[in-house]
C-alpha positions as MATLAB code, in Angstrom:
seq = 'XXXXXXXXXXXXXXXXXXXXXXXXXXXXXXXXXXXXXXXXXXXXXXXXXXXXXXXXXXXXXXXXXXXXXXXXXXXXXXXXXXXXXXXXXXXXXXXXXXXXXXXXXXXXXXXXXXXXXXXXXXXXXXXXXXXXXXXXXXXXXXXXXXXXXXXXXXXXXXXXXXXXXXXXXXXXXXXXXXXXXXXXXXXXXXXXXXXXXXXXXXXXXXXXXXXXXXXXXXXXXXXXXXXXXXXXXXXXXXXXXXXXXXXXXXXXXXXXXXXXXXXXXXXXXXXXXXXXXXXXXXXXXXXXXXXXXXXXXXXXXXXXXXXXXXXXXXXXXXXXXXXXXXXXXXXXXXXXXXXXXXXXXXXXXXXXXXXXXXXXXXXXXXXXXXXXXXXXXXXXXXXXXXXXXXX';
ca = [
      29.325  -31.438 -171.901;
      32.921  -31.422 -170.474;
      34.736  -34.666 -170.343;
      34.610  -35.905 -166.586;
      38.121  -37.477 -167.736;
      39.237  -34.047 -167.960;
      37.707  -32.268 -164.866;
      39.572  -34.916 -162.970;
      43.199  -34.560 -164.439;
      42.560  -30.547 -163.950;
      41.877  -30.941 -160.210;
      44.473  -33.797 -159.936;
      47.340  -31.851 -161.409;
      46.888  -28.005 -160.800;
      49.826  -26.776 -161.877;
      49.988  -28.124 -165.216;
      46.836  -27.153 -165.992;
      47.440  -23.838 -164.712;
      50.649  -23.264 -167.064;
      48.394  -24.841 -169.719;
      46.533  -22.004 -169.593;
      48.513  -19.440 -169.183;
      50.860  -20.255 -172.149;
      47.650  -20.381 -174.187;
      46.918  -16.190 -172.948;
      50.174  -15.421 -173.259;
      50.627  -17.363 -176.898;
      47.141  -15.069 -177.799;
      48.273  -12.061 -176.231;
      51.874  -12.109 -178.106;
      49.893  -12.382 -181.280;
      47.503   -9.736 -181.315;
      51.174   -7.240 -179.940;
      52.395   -8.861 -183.372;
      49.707   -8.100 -185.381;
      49.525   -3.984 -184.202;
      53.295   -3.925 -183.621;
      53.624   -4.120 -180.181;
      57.064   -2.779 -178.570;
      59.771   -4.270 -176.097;
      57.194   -2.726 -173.055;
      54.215   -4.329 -174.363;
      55.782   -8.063 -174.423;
      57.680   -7.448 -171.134;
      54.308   -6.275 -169.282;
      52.503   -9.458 -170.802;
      55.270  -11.863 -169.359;
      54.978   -9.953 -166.388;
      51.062  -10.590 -166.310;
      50.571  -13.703 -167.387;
      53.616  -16.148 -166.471;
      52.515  -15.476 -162.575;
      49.309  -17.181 -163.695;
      51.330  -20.854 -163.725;
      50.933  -21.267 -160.079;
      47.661  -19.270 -159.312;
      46.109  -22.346 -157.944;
      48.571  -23.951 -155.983;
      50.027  -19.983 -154.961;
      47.310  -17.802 -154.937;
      48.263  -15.079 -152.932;
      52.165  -15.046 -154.413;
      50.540  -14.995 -157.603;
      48.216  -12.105 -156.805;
      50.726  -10.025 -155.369;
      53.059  -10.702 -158.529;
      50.153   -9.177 -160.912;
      49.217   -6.994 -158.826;
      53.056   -5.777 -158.584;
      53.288   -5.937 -162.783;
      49.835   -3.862 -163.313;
      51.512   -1.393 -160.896;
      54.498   -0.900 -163.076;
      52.116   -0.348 -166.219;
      50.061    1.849 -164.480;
      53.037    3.948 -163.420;
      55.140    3.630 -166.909;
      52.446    3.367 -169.439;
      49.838    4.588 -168.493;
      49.354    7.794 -170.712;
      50.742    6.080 -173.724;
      49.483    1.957 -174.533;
      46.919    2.310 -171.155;
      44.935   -1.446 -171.019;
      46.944   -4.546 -172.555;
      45.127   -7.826 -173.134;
      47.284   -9.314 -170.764;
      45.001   -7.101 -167.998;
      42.830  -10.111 -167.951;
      45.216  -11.632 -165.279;
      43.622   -9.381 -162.815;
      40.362  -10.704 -162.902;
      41.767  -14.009 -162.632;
      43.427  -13.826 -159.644;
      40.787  -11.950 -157.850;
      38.689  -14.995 -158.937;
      41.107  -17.463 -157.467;
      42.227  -15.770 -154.523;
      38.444  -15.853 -153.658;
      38.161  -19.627 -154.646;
      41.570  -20.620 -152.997;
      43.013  -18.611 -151.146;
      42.354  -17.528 -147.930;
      39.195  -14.965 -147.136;
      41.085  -12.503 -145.748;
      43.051  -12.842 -148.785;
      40.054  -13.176 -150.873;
      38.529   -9.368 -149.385;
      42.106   -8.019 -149.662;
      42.567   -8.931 -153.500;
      39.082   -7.543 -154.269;
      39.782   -3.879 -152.850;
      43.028   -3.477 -154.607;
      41.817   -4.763 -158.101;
      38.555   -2.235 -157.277;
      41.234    0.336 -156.630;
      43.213   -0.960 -159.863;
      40.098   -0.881 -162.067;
      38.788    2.699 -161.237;
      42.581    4.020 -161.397;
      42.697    2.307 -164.913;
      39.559    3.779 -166.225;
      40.150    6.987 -164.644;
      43.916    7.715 -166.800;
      42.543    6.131 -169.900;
      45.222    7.418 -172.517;
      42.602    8.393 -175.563;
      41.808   11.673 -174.918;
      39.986   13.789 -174.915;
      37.503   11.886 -172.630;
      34.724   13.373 -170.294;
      34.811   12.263 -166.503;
      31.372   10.863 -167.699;
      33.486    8.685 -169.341;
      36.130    7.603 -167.220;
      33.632    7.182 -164.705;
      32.064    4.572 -167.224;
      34.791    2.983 -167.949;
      36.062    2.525 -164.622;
      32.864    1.383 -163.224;
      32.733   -0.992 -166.054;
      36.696   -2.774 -165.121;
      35.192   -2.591 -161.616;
      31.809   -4.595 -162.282;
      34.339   -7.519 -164.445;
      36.643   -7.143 -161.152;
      33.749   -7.629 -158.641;
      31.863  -10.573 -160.671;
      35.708  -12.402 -160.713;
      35.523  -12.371 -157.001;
      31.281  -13.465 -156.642;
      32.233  -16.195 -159.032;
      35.598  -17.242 -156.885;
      33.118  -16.987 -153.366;
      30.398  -19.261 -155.173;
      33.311  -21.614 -155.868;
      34.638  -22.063 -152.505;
      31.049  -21.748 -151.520;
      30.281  -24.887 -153.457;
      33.470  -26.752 -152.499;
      33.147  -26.089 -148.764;
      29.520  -27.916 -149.252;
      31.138  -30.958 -151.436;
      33.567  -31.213 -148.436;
      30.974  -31.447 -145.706;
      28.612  -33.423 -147.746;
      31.550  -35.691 -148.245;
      32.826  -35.493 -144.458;
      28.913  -36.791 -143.843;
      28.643  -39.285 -146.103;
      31.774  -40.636 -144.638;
      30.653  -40.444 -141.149;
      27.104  -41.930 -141.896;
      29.072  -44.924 -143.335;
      31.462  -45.599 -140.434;
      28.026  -44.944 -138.205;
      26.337  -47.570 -140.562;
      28.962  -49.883 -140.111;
      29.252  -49.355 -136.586;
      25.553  -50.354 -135.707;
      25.731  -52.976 -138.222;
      29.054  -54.529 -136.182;
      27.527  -54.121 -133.224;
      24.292  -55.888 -134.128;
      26.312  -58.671 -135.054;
      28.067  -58.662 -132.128;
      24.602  -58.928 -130.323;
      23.050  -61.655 -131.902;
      26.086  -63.721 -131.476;
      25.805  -63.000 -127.825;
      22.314  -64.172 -128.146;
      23.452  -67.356 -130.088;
      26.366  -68.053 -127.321;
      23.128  -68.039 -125.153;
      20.860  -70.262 -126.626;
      24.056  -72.760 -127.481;
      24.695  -72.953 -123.817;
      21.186  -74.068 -123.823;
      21.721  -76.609 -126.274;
      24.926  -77.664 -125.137;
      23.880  -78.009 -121.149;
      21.184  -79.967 -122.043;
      23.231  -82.300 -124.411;
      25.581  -82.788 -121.549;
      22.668  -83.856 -119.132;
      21.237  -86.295 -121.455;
      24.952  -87.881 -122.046;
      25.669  -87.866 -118.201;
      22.297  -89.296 -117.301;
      22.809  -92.312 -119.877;
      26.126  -92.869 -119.052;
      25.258  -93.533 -115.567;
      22.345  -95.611 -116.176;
      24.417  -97.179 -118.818;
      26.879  -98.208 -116.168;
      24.489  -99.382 -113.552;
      22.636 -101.464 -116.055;
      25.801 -102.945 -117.982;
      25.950 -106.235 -115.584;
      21.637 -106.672 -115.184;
      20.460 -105.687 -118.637;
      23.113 -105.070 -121.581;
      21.539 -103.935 -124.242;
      19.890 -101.209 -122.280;
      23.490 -100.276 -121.636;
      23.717 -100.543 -125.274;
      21.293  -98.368 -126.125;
      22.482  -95.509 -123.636;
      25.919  -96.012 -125.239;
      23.735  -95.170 -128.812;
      21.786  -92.154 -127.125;
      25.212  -90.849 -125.883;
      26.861  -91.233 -129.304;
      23.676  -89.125 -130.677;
      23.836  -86.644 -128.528;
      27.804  -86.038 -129.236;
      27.582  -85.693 -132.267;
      24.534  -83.346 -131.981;
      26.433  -81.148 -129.587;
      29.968  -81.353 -131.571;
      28.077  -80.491 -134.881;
      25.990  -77.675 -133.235;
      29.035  -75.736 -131.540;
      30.904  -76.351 -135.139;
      28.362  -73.994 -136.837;
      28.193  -71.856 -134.005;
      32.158  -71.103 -133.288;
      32.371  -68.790 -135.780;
      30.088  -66.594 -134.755;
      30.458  -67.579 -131.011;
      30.636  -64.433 -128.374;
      32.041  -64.840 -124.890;
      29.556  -63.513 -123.128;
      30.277  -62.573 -119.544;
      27.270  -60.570 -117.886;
      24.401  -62.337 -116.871;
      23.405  -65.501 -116.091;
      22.043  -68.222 -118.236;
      18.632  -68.678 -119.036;
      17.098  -71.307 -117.466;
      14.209  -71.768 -119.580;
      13.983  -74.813 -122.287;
      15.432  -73.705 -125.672;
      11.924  -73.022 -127.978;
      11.453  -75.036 -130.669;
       9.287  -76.021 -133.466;
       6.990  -77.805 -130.787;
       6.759  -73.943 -129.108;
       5.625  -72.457 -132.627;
       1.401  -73.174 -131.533;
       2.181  -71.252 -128.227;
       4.189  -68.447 -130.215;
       1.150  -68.093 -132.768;
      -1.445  -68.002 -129.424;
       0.011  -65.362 -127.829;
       0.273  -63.226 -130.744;
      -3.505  -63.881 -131.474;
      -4.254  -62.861 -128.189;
      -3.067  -59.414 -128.698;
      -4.837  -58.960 -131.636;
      -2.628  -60.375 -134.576;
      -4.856  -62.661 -137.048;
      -2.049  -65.172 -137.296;
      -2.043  -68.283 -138.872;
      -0.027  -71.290 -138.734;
       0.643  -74.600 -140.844;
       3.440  -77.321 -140.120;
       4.553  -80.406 -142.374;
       7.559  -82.060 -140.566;
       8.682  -85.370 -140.222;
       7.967  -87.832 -137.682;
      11.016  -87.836 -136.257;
      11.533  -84.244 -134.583;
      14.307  -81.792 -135.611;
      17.333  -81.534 -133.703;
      17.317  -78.627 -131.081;
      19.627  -76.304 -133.098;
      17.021  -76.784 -136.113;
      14.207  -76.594 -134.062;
      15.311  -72.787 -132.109;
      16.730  -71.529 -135.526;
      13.211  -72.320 -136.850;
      11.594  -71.069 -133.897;
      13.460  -67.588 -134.099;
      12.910  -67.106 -137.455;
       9.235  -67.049 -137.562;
       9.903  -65.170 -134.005;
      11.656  -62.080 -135.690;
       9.087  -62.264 -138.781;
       6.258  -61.969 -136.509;
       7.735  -59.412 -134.640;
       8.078  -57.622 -137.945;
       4.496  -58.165 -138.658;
       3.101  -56.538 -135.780;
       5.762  -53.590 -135.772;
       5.597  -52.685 -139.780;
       2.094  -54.054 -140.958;
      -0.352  -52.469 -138.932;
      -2.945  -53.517 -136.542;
      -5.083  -54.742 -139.007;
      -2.625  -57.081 -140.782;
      -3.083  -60.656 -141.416;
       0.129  -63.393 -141.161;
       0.730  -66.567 -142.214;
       3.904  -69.157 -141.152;
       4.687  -71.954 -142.628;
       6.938  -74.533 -141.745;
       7.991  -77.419 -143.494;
      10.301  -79.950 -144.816;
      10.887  -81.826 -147.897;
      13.844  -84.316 -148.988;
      16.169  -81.376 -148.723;
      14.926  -78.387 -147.344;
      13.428  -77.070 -144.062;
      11.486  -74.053 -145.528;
      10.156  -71.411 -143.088;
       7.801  -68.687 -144.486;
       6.166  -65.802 -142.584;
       3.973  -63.410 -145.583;
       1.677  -60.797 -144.033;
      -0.727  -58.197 -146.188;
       0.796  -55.409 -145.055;
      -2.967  -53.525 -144.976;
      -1.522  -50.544 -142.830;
       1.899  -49.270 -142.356;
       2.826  -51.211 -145.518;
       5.646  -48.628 -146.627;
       7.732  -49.333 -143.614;
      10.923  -51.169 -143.523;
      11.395  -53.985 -141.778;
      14.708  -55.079 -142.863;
      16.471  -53.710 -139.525;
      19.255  -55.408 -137.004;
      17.065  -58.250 -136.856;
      16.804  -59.634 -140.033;
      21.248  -59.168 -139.939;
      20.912  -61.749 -136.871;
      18.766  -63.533 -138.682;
      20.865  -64.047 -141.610;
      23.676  -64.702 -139.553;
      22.073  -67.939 -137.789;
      20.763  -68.849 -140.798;
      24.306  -68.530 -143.081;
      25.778  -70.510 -140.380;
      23.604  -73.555 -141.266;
      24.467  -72.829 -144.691;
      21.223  -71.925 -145.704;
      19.438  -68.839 -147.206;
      17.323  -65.802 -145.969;
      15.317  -63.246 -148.392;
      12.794  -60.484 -147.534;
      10.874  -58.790 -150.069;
       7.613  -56.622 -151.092;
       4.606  -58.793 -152.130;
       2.639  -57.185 -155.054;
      -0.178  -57.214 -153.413;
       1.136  -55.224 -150.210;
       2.843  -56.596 -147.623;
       6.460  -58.282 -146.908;
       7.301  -62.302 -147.407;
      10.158  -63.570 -145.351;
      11.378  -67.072 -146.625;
      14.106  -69.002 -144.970;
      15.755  -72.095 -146.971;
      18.057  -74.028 -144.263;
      19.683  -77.767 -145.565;
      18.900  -80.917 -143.643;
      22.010  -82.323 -145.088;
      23.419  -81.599 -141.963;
      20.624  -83.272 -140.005;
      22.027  -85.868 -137.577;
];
């Protein structure tokens, strides 16, 4: 098997390679002229041949017109007397890479005048006496080595052309990828500027509305002044630590107006899980949470999640399909869970846009999202989120 190493340096530095292997012909070709005596003609015509071959790749068609122009001269000079050298194997060569490099114009042009070179050559073969039979053999044989030099050279730039638009693909299916990838992002945190506003309005409210019963009930009844001044302080905080998670993936978001509706959240999870049974979904649904309810950013990331994982459900799992969510909490952890069995439709994918907004909210709680294939068909989506956070 050839050294990948090596394929690379030959594509990366053409010329050297080239002269590489052209010294190597011309070192083989000056040895078999020594070895049957080979005159001043015979070493000139091989330099003339071969040393052309040094910058076939990167020249093609100077290179083919300087063989081409040196198996002329031994056509015309020696012809009757040495006929083929060994050096003649530069012709094939260039027809080859004329057809793999050069242009196809180039390519066609190359091919008729080493056709034309090959049945010349076999025609004035010196060793007489020949039959035409003969010539016509041998020239039809230089022809057939000529022709499969330039197949070979068209498969090549054949094959590279494909690389190249393979590669041009890939590339464009990547920047596509990444495109629709950005711009999912770019949706859900317009979705998450919504539902912030949400949080954030109502956070406001609650502060205004104690602070002015705070302030009417300061003189009458001071500690239930003191106790809006608590609520207030609450709510701050709430609202200060929920736009600190969300400013980094915050969106101005221009268009539209604000949705009036409460922000959903764990409390909206039995109405989330009716509706969906309704249209047909066997859904289940178990909680274990704390007394004391989550704060509203928890609450919507927790409602969204199982949101999107349903969603999944009843778009990858078939109409048959049977879900379960869990929610719950322990000393760390609020854990949301959404499995289904996957009974139809189980080979679909539904890792999509969603589950990137998904991760998204969820990385900007600091917590964890995975989705993966259950052994027993199906998908399990689990969502680990810290309360460490928790107000």
């Amino acid at each position: 098997m050839v050294d990948e190493g090596l394929v690379r340096w030959w594509r990366a530095h053409p010329v050297a390679a080239d002269a590489g292997t052209a010294f190597a012909l011309l070192g083989v070709c000056v040895l078999m002229g020594l070895l049957v005596n080979g005159g001043v003609v015979y070493f000139g015509l091989t330099v003339a041949l071969l040393v052309p071959l040094i910058g076939r790749r990167r020249w093609p068609s100077a290179t083919a017109v300087a063989v081409a122009a040196a198996a002329g001269v031994q056509w015309l000079t020696v012809r009757d007397t040495i006929g083929a050298l060994p050096a003649d194997l530069a012709v094939p060569v260039v027809v080859y890479t004329v057809a793999a490099h050069g242009s196809r114009d180039a390519g066609r042009l190359t091919l008729v005048a080493g056709l034309g070179g090959a049945v010349l050559g076999g025609w004035s073969w010196p060793q007489l006496p020949m039959p035409a039979v003969a010539h016509l053999l041998v020239g039809s044989a230089l022809a057939g080595t000529v022709a499969a030099a330039w197949l070979g050279g068209a498969w090549q730039r054949s094959r590279h052309s494909e690389f190249a638009a393979l590669a041009a693909h890939a590339a464009l299916l990547e920047r596509e990828g990444a495109q629709r990838t950005r711009l999912a992002v770019l949706e859900e945190r317009t979705r998450i500027a919504r539902d912030l506003h949400d949080i954030l309005a109502h956070s406001l409210a609650v502060i205004i509305a104690q602070s002015d019963g705070g302030r009417y009930a300061a003189l009458a009844e001071p500690h239930r002044a003191i106790d809006a001044l608590r609520a207030i302080g609450d709510h701050g905080r709430a609202a200060l630590a929920d736009t600190r998670r969300a400013i980094g993936v915050l969106r101005e978001d221009t268009h539209g107006e604000p949705n009036p509706a409460p922000t959903p959240g764990v409390a909206e999870l039995t109405d989330l899980t009716d509706d969906l049974r309704a249209a047909g979904l066997s859904v289940t649904l178990s909680t274990d949470l704390p007394a004391d309810p989550l704060d509203t950013g928890l609450g919507l990331l927790a409602y969204r999640i199982v949101q999107e994982g349903l969603t999944n459900v009843v778009k990858h799992a078939g109409p048959t399909a049977r879900a379960e969510v869990s929610v719950r909490t322990d000393a760390r952890w609020l854990r949301v869970e959404v499995t289904d069995d996957g009974h139809a439709g189980s080979t679909g994918s539904p890792g999509g846009f969603g589950l990137i907004g998904m991760r998204e909210r969820v990385e900007s709680y600091g917590g964890t999202v995975t989705l993966a294939y259950r052994d027993g068909g199906g998908h399990h989506l689990a969502a680990m989120i810290p309360l460490t956070e928790q107000r």
